[in-house]
Wavefront OBJ file of the C-alpha trace (Angstrom):
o trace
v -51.480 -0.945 26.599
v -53.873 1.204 24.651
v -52.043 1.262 21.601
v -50.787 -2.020 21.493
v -54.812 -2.916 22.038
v -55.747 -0.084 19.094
v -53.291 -2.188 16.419
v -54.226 -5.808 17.181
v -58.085 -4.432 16.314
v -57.013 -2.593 13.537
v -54.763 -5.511 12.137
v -56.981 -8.074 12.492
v -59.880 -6.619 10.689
v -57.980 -6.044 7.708
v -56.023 -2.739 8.324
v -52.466 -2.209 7.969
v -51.115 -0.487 10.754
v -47.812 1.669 11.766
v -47.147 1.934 15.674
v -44.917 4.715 16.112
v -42.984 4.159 19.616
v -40.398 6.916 21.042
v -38.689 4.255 23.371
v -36.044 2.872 23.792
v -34.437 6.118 21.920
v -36.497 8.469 24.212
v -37.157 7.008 27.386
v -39.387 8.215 30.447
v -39.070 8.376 34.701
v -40.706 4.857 34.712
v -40.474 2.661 32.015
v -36.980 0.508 31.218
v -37.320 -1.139 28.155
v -38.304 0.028 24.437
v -40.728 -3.033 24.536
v -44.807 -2.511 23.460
v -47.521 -2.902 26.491
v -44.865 -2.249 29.368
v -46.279 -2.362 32.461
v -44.489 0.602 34.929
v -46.806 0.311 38.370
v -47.973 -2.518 39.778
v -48.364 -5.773 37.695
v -51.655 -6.409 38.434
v -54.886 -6.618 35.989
v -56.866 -6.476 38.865
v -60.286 -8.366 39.858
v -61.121 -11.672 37.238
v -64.113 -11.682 38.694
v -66.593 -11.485 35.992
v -69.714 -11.568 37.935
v -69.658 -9.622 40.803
v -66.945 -7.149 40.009
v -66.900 -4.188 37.021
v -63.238 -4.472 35.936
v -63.773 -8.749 35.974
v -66.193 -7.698 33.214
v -63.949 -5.502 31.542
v -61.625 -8.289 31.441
v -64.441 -10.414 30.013
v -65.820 -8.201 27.452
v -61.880 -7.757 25.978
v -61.728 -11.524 25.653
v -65.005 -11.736 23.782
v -63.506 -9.062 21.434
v -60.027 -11.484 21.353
v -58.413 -8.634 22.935
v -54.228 -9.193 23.084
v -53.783 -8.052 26.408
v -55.970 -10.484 27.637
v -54.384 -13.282 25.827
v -51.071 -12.270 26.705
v -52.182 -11.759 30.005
v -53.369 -15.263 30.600
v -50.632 -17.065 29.224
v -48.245 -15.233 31.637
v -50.409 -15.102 34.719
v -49.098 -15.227 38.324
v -51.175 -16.649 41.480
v -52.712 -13.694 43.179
v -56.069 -15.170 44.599
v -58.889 -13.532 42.751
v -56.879 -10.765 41.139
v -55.650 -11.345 37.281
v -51.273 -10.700 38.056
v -48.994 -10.980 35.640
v -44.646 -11.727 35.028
v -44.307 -8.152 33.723
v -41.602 -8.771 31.706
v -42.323 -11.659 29.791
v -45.889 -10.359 29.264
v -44.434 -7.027 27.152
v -41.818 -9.021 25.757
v -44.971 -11.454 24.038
v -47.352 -8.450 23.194
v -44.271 -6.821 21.324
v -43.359 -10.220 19.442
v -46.899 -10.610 18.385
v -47.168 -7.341 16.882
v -44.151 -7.463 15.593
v -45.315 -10.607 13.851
v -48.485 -9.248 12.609
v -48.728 -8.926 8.880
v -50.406 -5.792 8.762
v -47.828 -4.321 11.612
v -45.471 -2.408 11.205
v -43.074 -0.756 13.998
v -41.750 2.978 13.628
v -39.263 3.689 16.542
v -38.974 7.369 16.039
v -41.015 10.055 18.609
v -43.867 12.307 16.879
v -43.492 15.862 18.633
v -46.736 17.233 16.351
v -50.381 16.337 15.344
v -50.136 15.070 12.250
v -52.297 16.721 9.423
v -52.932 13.672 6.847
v -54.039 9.901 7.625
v -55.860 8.141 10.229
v -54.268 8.801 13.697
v -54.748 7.353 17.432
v -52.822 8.634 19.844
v -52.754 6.564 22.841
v -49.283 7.418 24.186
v -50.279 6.760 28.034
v -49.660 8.551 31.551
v -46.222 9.797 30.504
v -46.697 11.931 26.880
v -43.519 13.433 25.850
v -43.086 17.014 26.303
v -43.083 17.432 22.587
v -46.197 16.212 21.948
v -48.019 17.392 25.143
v -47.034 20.734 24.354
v -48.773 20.092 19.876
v -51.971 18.869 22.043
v -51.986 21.664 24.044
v -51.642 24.295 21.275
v -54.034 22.274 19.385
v -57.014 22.309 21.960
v -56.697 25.663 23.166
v -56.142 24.886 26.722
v -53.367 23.025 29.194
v -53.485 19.282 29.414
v -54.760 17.949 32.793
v -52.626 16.335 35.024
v -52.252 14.579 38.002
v -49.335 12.908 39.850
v -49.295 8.820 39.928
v -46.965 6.688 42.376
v -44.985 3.325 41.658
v -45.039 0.826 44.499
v -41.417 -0.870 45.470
v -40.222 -4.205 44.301
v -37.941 -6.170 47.015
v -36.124 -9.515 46.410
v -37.603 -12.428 47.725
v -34.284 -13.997 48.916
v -33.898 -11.243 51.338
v -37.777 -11.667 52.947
v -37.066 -13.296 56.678
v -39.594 -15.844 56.223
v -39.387 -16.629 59.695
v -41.650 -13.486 60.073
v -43.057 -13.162 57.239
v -45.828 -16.154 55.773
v -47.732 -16.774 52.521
v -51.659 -16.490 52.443
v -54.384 -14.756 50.090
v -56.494 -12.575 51.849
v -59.464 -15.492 53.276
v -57.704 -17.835 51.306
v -59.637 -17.049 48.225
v -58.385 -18.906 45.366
v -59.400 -22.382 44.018
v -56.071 -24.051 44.508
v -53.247 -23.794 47.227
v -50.931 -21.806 45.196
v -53.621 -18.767 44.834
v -54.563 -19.058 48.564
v -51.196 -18.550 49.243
v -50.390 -16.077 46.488
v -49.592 -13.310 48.912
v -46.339 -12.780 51.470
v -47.467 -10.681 54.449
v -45.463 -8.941 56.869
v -47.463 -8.595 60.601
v -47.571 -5.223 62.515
v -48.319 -5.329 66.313
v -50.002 -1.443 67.405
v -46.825 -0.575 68.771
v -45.068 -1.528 65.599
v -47.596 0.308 63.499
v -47.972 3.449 64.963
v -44.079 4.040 64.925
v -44.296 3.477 61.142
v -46.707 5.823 60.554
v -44.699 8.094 62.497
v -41.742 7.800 60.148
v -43.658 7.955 57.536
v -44.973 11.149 58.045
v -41.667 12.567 59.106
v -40.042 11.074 56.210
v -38.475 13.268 53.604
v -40.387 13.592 50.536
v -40.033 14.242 46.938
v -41.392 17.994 46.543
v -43.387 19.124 43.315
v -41.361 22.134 40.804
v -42.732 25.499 41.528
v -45.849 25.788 39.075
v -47.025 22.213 39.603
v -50.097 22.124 40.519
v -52.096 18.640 39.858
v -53.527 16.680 42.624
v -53.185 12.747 42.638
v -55.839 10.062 41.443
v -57.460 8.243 44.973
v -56.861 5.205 43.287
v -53.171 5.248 43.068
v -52.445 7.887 46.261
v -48.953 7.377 47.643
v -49.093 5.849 51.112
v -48.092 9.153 52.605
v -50.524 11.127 51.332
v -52.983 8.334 53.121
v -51.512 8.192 56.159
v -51.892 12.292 56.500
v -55.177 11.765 55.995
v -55.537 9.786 59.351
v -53.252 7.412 61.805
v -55.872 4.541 60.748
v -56.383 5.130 56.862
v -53.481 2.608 56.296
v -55.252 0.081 58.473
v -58.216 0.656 56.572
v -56.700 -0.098 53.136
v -53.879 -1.312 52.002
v -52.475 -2.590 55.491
v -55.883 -4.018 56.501
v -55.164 -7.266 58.790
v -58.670 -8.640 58.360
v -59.157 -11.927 56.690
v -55.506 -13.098 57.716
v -54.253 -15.522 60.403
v -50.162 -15.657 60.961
v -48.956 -18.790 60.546
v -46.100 -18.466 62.916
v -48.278 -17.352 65.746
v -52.313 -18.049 64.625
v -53.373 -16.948 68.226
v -52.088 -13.711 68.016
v -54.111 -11.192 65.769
v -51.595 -8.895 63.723
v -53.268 -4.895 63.741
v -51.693 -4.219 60.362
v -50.544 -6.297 57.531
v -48.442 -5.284 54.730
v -48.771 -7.719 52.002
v -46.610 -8.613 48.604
v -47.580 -10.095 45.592
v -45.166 -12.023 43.465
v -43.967 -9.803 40.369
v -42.341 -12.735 38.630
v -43.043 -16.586 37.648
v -39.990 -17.164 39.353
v -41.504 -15.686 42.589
v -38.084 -13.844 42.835
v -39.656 -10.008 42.529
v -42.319 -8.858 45.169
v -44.003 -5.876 44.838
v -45.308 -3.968 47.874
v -48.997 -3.839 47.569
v -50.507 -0.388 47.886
v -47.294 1.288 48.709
v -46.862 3.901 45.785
v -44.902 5.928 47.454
v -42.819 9.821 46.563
v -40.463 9.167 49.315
v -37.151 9.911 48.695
v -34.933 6.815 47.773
v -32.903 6.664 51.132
v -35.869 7.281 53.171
v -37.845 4.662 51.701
v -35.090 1.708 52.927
v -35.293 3.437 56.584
v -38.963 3.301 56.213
v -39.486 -0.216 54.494
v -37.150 -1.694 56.946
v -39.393 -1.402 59.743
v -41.532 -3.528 58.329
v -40.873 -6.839 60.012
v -39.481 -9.245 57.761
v -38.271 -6.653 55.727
v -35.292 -6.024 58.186
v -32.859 -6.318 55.654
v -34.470 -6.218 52.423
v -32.604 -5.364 49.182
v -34.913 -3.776 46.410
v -34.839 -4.463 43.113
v -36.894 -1.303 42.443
v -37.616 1.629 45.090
v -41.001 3.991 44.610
v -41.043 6.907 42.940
v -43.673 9.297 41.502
v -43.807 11.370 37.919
v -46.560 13.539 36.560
v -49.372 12.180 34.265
v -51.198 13.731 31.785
v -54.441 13.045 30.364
v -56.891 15.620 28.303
v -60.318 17.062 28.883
v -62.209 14.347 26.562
v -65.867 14.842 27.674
v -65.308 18.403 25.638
v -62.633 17.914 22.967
v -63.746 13.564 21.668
v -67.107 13.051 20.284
v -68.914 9.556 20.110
v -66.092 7.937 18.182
v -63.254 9.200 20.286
v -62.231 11.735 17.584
v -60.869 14.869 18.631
v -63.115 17.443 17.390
v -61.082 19.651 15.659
v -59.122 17.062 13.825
v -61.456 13.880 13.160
v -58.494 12.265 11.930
v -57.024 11.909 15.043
v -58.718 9.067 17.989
v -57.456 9.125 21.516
v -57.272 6.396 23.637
v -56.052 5.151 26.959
v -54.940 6.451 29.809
v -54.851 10.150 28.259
v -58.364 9.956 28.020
v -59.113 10.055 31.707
v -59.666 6.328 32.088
v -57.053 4.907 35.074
v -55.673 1.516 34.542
v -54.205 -0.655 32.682
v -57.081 -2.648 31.748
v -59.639 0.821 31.153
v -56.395 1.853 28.874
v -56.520 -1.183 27.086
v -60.242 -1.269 26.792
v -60.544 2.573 25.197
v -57.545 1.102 23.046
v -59.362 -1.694 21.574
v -62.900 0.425 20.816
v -60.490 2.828 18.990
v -59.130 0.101 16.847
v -62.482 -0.779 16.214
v -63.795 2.189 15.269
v -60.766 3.367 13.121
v -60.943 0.126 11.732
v -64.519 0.620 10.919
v -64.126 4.142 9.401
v -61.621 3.398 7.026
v -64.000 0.499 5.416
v -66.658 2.971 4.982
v -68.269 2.102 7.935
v -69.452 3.939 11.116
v -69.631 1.393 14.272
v -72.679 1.747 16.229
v -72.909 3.382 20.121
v -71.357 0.770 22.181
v -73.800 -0.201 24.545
v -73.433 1.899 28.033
v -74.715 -1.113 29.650
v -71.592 -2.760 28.933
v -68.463 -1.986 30.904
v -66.528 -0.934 27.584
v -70.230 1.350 26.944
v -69.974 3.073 30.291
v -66.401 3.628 29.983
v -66.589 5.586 26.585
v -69.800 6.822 27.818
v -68.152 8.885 30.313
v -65.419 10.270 28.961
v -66.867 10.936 26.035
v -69.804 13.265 27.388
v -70.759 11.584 30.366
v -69.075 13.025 32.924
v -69.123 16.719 33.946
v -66.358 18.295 31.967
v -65.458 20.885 35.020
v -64.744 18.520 37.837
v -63.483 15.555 35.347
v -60.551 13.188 36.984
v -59.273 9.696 35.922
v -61.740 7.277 36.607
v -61.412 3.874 37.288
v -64.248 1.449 35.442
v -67.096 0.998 38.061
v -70.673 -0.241 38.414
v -71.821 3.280 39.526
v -70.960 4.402 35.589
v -74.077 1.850 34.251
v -77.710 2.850 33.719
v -79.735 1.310 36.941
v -81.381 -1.917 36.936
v -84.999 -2.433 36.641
v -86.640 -4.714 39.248
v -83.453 -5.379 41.441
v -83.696 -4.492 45.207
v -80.794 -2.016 46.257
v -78.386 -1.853 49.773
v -75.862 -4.090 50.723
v -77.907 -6.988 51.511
v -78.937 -6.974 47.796
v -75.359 -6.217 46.120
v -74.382 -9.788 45.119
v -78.172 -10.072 43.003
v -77.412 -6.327 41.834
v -73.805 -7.032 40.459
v -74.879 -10.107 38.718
v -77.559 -8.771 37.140
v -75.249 -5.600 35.891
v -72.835 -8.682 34.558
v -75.451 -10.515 32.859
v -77.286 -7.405 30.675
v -73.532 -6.447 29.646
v -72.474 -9.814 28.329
v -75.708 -10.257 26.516
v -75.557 -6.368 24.833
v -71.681 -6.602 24.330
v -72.082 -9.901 22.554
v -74.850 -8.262 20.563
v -72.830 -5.176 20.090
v -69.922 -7.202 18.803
v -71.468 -10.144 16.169
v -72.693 -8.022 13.370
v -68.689 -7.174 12.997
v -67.726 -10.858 13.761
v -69.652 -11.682 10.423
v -68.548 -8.659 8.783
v -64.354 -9.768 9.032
v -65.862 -13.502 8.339
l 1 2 3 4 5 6 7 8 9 10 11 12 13 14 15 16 17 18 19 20 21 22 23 24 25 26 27 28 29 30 31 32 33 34 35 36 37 38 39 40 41 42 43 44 45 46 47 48 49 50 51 52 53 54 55 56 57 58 59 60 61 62 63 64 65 66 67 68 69 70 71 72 73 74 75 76 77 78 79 80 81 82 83 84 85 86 87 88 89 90 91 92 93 94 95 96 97 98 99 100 101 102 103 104 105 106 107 108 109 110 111 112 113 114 115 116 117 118 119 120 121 122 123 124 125 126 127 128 129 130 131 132 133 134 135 136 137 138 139 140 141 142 143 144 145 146 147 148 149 150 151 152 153 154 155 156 157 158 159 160 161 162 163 164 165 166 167 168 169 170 171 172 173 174 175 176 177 178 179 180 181 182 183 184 185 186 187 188 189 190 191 192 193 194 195 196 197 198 199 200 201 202 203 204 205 206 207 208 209 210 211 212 213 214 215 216 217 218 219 220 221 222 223 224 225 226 227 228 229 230 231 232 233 234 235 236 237 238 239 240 241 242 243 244 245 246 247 248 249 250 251 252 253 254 255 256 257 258 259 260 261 262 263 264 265 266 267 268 269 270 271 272 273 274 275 276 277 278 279 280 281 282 283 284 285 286 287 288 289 290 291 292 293 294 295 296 297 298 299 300 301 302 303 304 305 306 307 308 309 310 311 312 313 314 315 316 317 318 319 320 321 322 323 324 325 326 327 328 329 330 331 332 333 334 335 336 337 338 339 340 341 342 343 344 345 346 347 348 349 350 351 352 353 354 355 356 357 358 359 360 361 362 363 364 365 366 367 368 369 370 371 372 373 374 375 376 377 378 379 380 381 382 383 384 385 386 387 388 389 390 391 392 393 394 395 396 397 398 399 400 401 402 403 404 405 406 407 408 409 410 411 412 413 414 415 416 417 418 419 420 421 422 423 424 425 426 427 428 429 430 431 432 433 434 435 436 437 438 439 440
C-alpha cells in the first residue's frame, strides 16, 4: 500500500520512478500474488466516516491529495454499512495496472537484500520485510528491528453458510440503502452455545512462537484467543458483540453473541470472519469455526494464520521528512514505520512521495500540519511518541493537538469530533494548494 501510494505521488509530480517488488519470485506467509497494493488481512479500509471518525478523515485527506488507493478503493467497493470494504483482488489487480501504466513507472521484480548507497530511496516494504533486508536495516541502525506478531482472519464460502441460521443485517442497520444495511451475515450464539466456544477455544491447539521470539501482538489486530484469555466476556464485548442486531429468523429471541461476516468479494462468494485473526492451528480452526451455527459445515477458502511483523524504531532513527538519519537518501514509509493499517500505510506512503518528490525539485515541503490526520500521524512517529514504549499505532483523535472552546466527555464527543474534522480539512487543504499550483 505504502509504496504503491509513494510512486503515484512521485509520478504524478513529475518524477520518474522504479518500484522494486520481490514477489511473485520471493513470496511471503501471507500474500499470493506478485500483484502491487495486495491486501493479506482483512479487506476492509475501515470507517468512511469523515466527520466523526479519525481514519474517515484519513480517507478524506488521501482523496484531496488524489491518493490511488482511494480511487482504486472506490471503484471496487463492497457494501459494509459505514465501513469503506473492498473486492481484494480486483482492487490490487487495478492499482498494479495503473502503475504499470504510468509514464514515469517503471516495475523492477528483483528483491533488494541491502541499503542502497546512491539515489533517492523509500523503503516501504510493509509488515513482512524479507530477511535480507531486515537483517541491512538492522546492521545499519545499530539495533534489532521491532516486531510484533499480526493475525489473518478466515475466509469461508458463502455457498456453504446455512442461511436458515444465519441472516444478513449491518450492525443498526446503518447504511443509506438496503444493500449496506444488510452488508453483514451473522451467525447467533445462545449462552450455552457461547460459553462452549470459548471453551474450545481456549483448549484449542495453537501455533507456538520459535525459541527466541519474543514480540508481543498489536491490540488492534489480537487473535481471538489471545482475547478470550483475557476474559470469558472479552469476545462479547468486541468482535462477537450482539448489540444493535435483531435475528430475522427468530426477532423475539435476543442472540448473547454474534459472529458476523463481511463479504470479501463483489460476487458475495468470499466471507471473511470479522475479528477472528486467529494462530490456531489449521485443523483446529474447522473444529472450532464449526460450532458456530450456520457454519456447521463450512468449507474455507482461506483458514487464519499468524506471521511476525516488523517495523523500526522511527521516533529515533526518521527526522521531519521521514529520512533515516544516517542515510538521508533513504525515506521509510508504511507499515514499518509503526503506523498499523492499511490506510495509515498508505497515508505515510503518499507524504513520502511527496516529500521525495519535493526534494529532488530543489524543494523542501513544509511540516504537515499535526492538526491534520496525515500531521498527527507523521507527527508521532516521527518524534512524537516516546521512543521506549513505541508500538504500532493505529490513526486516532487522541494523536491531535486539543481543541479550543469545545466542551469535553461523552455527551460532547459528536461537537468534539466534528470540530477535529473541520480544522484538519481546512489546514490539509491549506497544506496541500501551494503544491497543487506548483505541478500546475
Amino acid at each position: 500500500m505504502a509504496g504503491s501510494e509513494a510512486a503515484w505521488q512521485a509520478a504524478n509530480l513529475g518524477i520518474r520512478v522504479v518500484i522494486h517488488e520481490m514477489r511473485p519470485k520471493v513470496g511471503t506467509f501471507a500474500h499470493r500474488t506478485g500483484n502491487l497494493g495486495e491486501m493479506v488481512c482483512s479487506n476492509s479500509f475501515r470507517s468512511d466516516d469523515h466527520e466523526q471518525n479519525a481514519v474517515g478523515l484519513l480517507h478524506w485527506e488521501m482523496r484531496q491529495a488524489g491518493g490511488l488507493i482511494m480511487e482504486m478503493a472506490a471503484r471496487h467497493r463492497l457494501p459494509a454499512g459505514g465501513a469503506l470494504a473492498v473486492d481484494r483482488d480486483p482492487f490490487a489487480e487495478s492499482v498494479t495496472a495503473a502503475l504499470k501504466a504510468h509514464p514515469n513507472i517503471t516495475v523492477d521484480y528483483e528483491e533488494i537484500t541491502a541499503l542502497p548507497e546512491d539515489g533517492h530511496w523509500i523503503i516501504a516494504t510493509g509488515p513482512l520485510t524479507s530477511g535480507a533486508l531486515a537483517e541491512a536495516i538492522a546492521a545499519e541502525t545499530g539495533t534489532e528491528a521491532l516486531a510484533f506478531f499480526d493475525a489473518i482472519a478466515p475466509i469461508v464460502y458463502h455457498e456453504t453458510i446455512n442461511m436458515d441460521v444465519a441472516w444478513m443485517q449491518s450492525r443498526y442497520d446503518k447504511g443509506e440503502t438496503v444493500e449496506e444495511q444488510t452488508a453483514y451475515l451473522n451467525c447467533p450464539m445462545n449462552k450455552e452455545q457461547y460459553e462452549a466456544f470459548i471453551d474450545a477455544l481456549l483448549a484449542a491447539e495453537k501455533t507456538e512462537f520459535k525459541e527466541g521470539e519474543t514480540a508481543g501482538y498489536f491490540d488492534g489486530c489480537l487473535p481471538i484467543e489471545v482475547m478470550a484469555e483475557r476474559g470469558r466476556e472479552t469476545l462479547r464485548f468486541g468482535p462477537m458483540k450482539p448489540v444493535g442486531l435483531t435475528n430475522a429468523h427468530d426477532p423475539q429471541n435476543k442472540a448473547y453473541a454474534v459472529v458476523q461476516l463481511r463479504r470479501d468479494n463483489a460476487l458475495g462468494t468470499l466471507y471473511n470472519i470479522v475479528g477472528f485473526q486467529t494462530k490456531m492451528k489449521y485443523g483446529a480452526q474447522k473444529r472450532v469455526f464449526a460450532m458456530i451455527p450456520g457454519l456447521e459445515d463450512a468449507e474455507f477458502a482461506r483458514l487464519g494464520g499468524i506471521h511476525r511483523n516488523t517495523f523500526i524504531n522511527s521516533p529515533t532513527l526518521l527526522d521531519d521528512q521521514m529520512r533515516l538519519r544516517s542515510r538521508p537518501n533513504i525515506r521509510f514509509a508504511g507499515q514499518i514505520t509503526g503506523v498499523e493499517g492499511y490506510v495509515e500505510s498508505a497515508a505515510m506512503g503518499l507524504l513520502a512521495g511527496r516529500m521525495a518528490a519535493a526534494e529532488l525539485q530543489g524543494q523542501t515541503l513544509p511540516p504537515v500540519p499535526n492538526t491534520t490526520a496525515m500531521g498527527a500521524l507523521v507527527t508521532h512517529i516521527t518524534g512524537g511518541a516516546e521512543a521506549k514504549t513505541f508500538q504500532p499505532m493505529n490513526v486516532n483523535f487522541g494523536l491531535f493537538p486539543p481543541l479550543d472552546g469545545v466542551k469535553g466527555g461523552r455527551r460532547g464527543r459528536k461537537d468534539r469530533y466534528k470540530a477535529y474534522t473541520d480544522r484538519a480539512k481546512l489546514d490539509w487543504q491549506d497544506w496541500l494548494a501551494p503544491q497543487a499550483l506548483a505541478a500546475e
